[in-house]
N, C-alpha and C positions, 0 to 999 in steps of 0.2 A: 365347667372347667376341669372338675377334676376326671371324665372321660378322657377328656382330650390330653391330662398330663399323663391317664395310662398309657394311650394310643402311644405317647413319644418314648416314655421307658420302655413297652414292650419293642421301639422300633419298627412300627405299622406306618410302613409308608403312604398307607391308604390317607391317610390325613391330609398329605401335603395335596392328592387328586378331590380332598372332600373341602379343604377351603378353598380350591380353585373352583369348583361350582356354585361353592357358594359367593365368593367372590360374583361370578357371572349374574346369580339370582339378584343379591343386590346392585347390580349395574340393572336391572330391570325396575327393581322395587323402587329404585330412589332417582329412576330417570331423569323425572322433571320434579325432584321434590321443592324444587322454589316454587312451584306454581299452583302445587297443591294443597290442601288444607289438611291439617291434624285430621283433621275425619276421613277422607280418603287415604290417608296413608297406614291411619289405625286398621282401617276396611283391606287395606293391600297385606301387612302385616299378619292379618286373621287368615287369609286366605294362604299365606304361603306357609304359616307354620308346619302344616302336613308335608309339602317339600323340605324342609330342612331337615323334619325326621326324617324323610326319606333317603337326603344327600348325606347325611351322619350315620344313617344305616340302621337307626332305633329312634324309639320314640325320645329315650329319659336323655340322650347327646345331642337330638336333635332339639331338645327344646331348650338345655343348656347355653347350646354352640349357636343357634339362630341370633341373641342380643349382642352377642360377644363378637361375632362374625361381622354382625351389623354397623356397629362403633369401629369397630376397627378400619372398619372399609373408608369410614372418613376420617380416620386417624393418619398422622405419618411422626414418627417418634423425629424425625428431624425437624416438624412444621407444625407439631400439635394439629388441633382441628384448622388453623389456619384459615381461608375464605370456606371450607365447613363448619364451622360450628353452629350458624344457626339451624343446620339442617341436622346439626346432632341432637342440638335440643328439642326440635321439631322429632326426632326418631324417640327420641325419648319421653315425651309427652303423650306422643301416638302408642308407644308400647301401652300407656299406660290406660289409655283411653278403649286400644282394640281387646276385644275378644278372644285374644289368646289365652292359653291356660295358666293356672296360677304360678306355674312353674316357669313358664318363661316371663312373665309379670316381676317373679323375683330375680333371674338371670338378668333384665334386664333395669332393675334397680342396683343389682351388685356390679355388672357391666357401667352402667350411667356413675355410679360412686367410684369406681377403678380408672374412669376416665375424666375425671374431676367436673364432671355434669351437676351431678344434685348440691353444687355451691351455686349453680348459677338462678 
């Protein structure tokens, strides 16, 4: 998060073109996430961490901005998660279970706490 609140103060528009890829990644990752099991999703998760550093431009944004990127996509501040929420919690279980790195492990327990997930 706090890359991405430099990106806004220095005025890097690049941000607004790097959550729109990511946005698209997750319309990949979470296709058919009712159909699929925390372990394939943990497995999909592991695989795409290297894209997200790559769509954020570095390793330490892209492992940041991948969990936060991820929740949000089933977020809508007017609707909460709304007919998403099992599939949040399903993303958030899967963070926990794939092989991603320890850093996004904790982006994506401070993301899952910011989106009131770890009550549930």
């Amino acid at each position: 998060m706090h890359y991405l609140l430099e990106q806004l103060k220095r005025g890097d528009s690049t941000v607004i073109q790097q959550f729109a890829r990511a946005h698209d990644e997750w319309n990949e990752i979470l296709r058919d996430v009712d159909a699929i099991s925390v372990e394939e999703l943990a497995s999909r998760l592991t695989s795409a961490q290297y894209t997200f550093e790559e769509i954020f431009g570095d390793r330490a944004p892209g492992k940041d901005n991948m969990p936060w990127s991820g929740f949000s996509h089933l977020y809508s501040t007017a609707h909460g998660f709304d007919a998403n929420l099992e599939a949040a919690k399903k993303l958030a279980a899967a963070f926990n279970a794939s092989m991603c790195s320890g850093e996004v492990k904790a982006a994506a327990l401070r993301a899952a706490a910011a989106y009131w997930l770890d009550d549930e």
